[in-house]
N, C-alpha and C positions, 0 to 999 in steps of 0.2 A: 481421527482424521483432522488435520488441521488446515486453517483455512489460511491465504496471502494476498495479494496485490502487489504485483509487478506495473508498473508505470513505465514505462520508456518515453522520448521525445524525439522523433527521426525529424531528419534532414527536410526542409519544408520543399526543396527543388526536385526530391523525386515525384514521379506522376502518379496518380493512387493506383493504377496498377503493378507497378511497384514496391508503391509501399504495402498492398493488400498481399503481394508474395512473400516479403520480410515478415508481416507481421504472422502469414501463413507456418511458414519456414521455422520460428521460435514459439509457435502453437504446437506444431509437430513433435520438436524438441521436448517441450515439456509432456506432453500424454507419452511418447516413447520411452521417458525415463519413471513414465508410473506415475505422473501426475494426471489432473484434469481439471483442464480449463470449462469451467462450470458458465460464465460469463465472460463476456469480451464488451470492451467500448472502445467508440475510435473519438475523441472529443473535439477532433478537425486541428485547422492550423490558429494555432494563439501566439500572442506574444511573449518573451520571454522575457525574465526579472532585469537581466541580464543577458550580455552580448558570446554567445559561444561559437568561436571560431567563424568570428567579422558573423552572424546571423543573429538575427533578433525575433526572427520565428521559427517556431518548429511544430510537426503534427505531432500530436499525445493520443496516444493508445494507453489501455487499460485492461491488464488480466486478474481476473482474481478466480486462483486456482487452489484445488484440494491436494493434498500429499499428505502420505504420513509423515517422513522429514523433508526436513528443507532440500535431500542432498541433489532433489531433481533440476536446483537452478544453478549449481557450479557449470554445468556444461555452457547450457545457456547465456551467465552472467560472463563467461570466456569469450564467447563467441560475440556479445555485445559490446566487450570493450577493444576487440578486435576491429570489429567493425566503424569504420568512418560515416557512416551513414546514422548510426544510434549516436543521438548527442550526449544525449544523458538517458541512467536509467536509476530504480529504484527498488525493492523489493521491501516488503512490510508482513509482517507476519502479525492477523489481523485477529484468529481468536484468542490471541491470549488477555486482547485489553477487553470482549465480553463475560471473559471467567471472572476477570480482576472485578468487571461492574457488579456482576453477580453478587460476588463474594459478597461487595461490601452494601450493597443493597439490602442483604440477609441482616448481615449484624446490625446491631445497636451499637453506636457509642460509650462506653461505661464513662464517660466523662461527661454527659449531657446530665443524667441520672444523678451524678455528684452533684453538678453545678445549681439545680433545680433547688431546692434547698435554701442553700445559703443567696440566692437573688430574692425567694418570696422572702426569710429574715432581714434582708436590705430595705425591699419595700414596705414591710411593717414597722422598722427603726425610724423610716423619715415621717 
């Protein structure tokens, strides 16, 4: 199973019952096409880096959901750029960088192991 976060940033002018129906709306979307949204955040309205369409705020929602492929968020990623109200969105596919920590957490360097060596010979020549 694998794990994502989707980020969106809507329109700071709709009223949060509004924005609680959109964000209802592409929650749906996603468990209908077999995913599941395991956690939701709503991180209110913030400023943005940047000015999108004359606004300088927008509210940030946050889903991080389980699927086995990604293909649950084509529907969805449609319908967000559709939409005038999504300013911006994001999709991150999140367990691949904890296998990657994994990994490398496991091994050893074989170049730490060389270098070991020839530093103590340095420090015994001075």
């Amino acid at each position: 199973m694998r794990e994502y976060e989707l980020m969106f940033i809507v329109d700071p002018r709709l009223t949060d019952e509004e924005t609680v129906a959109l964000t209802d709306q592409y929650k749906e979307m996603i468990e209908s096409s077999g995913g599941d949204v395991f956690k939701e955040e709503s991180w209110g309205k913030r400023k943005l880096a940047y000015q999108i369409n004359k606004l300088s705020e927008g509210s940030y929602m946050l889903f991080f959901v389980r699927s086995e492929d990604g293909g649950v968020f084509r529907e969805v990623e449609q319908r967000m750029r559709q939409n005038e109200d999504v300013l911006r969105y994001l999709t991150i596919r999140t367990d691949a960088g904890r296998l990657r920590h994994r990994e490398a957490k496991d091994e050893k360097p074989a170049e730490a192991d060389a270098t070991e060596p020839a530093d103590a010979a340095a420090k015994e020549a001075n």
